[in-house]
N, C-alpha and C positions, 0 to 999 in steps of 0.2 A: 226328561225334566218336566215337573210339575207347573203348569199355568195358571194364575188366577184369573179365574172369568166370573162376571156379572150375568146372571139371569133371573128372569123371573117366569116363576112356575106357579100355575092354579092351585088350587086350594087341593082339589081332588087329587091332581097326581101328585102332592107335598103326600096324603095322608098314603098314598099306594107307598111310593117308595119308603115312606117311615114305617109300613108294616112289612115289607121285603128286609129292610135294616133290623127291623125286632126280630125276626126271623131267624135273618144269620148271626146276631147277637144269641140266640136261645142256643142257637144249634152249635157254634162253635165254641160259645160259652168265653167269649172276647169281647173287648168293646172294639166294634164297627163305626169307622165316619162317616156322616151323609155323604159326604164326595167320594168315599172309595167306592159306597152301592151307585151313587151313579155315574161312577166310571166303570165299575164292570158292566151294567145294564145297558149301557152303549157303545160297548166294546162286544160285548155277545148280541145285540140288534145289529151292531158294522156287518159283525163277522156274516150273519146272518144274508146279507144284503148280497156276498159275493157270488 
């Protein structure tokens, strides 16, 4: 089940992750949500961490 959270993000990492989302927008040729790039982005840095 999906949560809604409040954050606030820097200027810099807004424009990263919005060219990670144009990205996967190009490449799948779908529209992408800002929240589903940064739920995968920190679901693959988690995973990373194990």
């Amino acid at each position: 089940m999906a949560k809604r959270i409040t954050i606030m993000i820097d200027d810099e990492l807004d424009k990263k992750i919005r060219l990670v989302q144009s990205k996967i927008i190009l490449k799948e040729n779908k529209s992408v949500s800002f929240s589903s790039v940064i739920n995968s982005l920190l679901a693959k840095q988690l995973a990373n961490k194990k």
